[in-house]
C-alpha positions as CSV (number, residue, x, y, z in Angstrom):
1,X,85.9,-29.8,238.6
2,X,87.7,-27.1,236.7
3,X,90.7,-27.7,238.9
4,X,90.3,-31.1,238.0
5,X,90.7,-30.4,234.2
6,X,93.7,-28.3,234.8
7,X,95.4,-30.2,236.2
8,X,95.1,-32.4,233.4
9,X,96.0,-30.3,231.1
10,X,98.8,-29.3,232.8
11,X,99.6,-32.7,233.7
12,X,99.9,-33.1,230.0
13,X,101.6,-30.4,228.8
14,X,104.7,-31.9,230.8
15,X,104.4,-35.2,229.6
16,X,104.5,-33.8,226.0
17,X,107.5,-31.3,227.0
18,X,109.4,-34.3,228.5
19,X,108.7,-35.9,225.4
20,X,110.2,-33.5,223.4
21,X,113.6,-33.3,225.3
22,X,113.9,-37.1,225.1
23,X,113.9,-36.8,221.5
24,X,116.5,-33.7,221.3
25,X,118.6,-35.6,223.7
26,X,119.6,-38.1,220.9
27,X,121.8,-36.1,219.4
28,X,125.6,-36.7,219.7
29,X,127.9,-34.7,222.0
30,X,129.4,-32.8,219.0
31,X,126.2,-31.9,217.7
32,X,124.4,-30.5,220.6
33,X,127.8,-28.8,221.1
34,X,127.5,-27.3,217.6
35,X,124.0,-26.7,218.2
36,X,125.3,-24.5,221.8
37,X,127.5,-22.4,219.2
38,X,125.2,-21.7,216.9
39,X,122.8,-20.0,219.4
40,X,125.6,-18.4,221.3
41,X,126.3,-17.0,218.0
42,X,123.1,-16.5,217.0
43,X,122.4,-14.1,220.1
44,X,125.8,-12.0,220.1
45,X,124.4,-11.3,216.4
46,X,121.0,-10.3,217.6
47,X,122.3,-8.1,220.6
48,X,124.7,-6.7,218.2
49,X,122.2,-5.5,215.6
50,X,119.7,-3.9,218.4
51,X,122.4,-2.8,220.2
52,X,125.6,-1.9,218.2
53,X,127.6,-0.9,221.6
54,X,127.5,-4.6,222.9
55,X,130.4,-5.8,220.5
56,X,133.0,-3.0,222.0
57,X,131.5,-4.2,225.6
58,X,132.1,-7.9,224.9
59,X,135.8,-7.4,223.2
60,X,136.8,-5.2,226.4
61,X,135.3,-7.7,228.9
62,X,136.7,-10.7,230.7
63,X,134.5,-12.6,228.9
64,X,130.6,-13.3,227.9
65,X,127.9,-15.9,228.2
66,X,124.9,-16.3,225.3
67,X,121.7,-18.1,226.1
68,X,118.5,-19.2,224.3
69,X,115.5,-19.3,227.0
70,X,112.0,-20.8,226.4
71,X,109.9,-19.7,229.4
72,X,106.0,-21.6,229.1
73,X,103.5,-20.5,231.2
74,X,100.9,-22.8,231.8
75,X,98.6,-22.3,234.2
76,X,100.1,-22.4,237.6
77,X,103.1,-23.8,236.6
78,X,106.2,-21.5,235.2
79,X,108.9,-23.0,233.6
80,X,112.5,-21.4,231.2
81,X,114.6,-23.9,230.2
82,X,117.7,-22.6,227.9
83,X,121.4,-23.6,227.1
84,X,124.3,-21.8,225.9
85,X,127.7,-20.8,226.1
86,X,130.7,-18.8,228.4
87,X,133.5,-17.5,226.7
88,X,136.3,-16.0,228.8
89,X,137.8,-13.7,226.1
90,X,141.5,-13.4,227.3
91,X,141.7,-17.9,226.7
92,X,139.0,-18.2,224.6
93,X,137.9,-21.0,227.2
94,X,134.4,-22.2,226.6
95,X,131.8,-23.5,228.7
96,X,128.5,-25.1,227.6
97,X,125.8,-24.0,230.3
98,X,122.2,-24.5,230.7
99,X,119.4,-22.8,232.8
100,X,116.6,-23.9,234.2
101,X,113.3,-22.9,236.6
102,X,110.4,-23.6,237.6
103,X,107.6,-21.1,239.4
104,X,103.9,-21.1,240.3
105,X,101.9,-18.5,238.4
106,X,99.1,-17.8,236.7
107,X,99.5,-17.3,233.2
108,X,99.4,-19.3,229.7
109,X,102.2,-18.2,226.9
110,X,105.5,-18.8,225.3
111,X,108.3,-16.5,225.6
112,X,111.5,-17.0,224.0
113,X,114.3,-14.6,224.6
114,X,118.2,-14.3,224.0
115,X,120.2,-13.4,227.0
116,X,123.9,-12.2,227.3
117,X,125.7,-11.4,230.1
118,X,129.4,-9.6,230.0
119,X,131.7,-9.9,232.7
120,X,134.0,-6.9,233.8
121,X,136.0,-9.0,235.7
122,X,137.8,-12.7,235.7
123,X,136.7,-13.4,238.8
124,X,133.1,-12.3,238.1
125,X,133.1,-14.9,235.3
126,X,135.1,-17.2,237.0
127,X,132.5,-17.3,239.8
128,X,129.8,-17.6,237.4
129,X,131.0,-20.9,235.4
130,X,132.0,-22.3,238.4
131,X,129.3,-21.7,241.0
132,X,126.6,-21.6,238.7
133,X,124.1,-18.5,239.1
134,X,121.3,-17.8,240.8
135,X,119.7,-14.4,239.6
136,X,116.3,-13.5,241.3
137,X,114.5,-10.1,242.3
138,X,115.1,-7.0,240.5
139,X,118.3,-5.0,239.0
140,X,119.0,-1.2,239.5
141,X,119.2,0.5,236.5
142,X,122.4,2.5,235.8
143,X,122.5,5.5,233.5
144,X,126.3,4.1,232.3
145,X,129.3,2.3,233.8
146,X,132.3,3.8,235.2
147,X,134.9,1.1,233.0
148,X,133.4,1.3,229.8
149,X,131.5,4.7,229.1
150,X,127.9,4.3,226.8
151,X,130.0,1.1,225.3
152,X,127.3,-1.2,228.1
153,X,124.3,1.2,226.8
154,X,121.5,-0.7,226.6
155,X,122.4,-3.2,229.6
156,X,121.2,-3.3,232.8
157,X,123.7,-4.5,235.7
158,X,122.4,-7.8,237.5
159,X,125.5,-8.0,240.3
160,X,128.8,-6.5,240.6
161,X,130.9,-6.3,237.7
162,X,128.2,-8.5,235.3
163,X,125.7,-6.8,232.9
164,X,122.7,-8.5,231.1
165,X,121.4,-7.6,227.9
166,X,118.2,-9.3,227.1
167,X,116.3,-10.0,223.6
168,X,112.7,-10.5,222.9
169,X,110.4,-11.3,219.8
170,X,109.8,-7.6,220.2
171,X,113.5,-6.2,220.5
172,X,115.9,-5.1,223.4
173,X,113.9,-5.2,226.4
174,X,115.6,-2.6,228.8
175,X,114.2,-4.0,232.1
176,X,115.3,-3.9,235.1
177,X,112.9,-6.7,236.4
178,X,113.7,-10.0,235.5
179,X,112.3,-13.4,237.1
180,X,114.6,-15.9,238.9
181,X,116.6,-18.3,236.7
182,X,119.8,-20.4,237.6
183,X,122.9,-21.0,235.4
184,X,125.2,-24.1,236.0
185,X,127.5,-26.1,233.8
186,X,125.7,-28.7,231.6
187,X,128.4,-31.8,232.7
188,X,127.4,-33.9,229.9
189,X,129.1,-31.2,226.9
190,X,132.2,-30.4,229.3
């Protein structure tokens, strides 16, 4: 019986989330382009305040990539949906990207976080617009990078030659786990 009414509720839930993206998704192309700027611009701005180091790490890399994530836990289900933005620094190339993911939990909240990843290499953010991303499991936790001194303080590195910083509600959050989440294009903005 309780089951029952959870799934119902759940069952809900994603009607009323699908709802909502219908209604976002009649924006034009230039607008939810404009709207991908604004956030990827948005989280530089809120890395940069908490973490004043970032904007030397981003100018030096290859390029960068800022996300807005909505992660809501309902129940059993577990599901981030986010969009933003790669900038390969040396073109000024720019690639509209989204993420999505979907998990079986246990849990009931909303978490929205800003994410931004800096690439020491072309290759590493050549691989990661084109390929998409796939970032599961856990992160070792380096004390600094050998390429950039304390300039990537404050990031953790997620594979080689990539770093993550990542923004809560409550700040920087400095940890080294972080759940699965994919990154690909969005082929509709490029």
């Amino acid at each position: 019986m309780l089951l029952s009414r959870i799934m119902k509720v759940s069952s809900i839930l994603c009607v009323l989330l699908a709802m909502s993206i219908g209604v976002v998704s009649a924006q034009s192309v230039e607008e939810k382009g404009q709207e991908i700027r604004n956030i990827a611009s948005d989280t530089l701005s809120e890395v940069y305040k908490l973490q004043p180091n970032a904007e030397n790490a981003v100018a030096d890399a290859a390029g960068y990539a800022a996300f807005t994530i909505t992660d809501a836990r309902q129940l059993f289900i577990d599901s981030g949906v986010g969009k933003g933005m790669a900038v390969a620094n040396a073109t000024g190339q720019k690639v509209f990207m989204k993420t999505g993911d979907v998990q079986v939990g246990f849990d009931l909240q909303i978490k929205k976080y800003a994410v931004l990843f800096v690439f020491g290499t072309k290759k590493a953010f050549s691989d990661f617009i084109t390929s998409g991303w796939k970032f599961d499991g856990q992160a070792n936790v380096a004390a600094n990078d050998s390429l950039a001194g304390d300039s990537l303080q404050g990031a953790f590195p997620v594979s080689a030659d990539v770093w993550m910083y990542q923004v809560t509600d409550k700040g920087l959050e400095f940890s080294p786990k972080v759940r699965g989440i994919s990154y690909f294009k969005d082929s509709k903005l490029n």
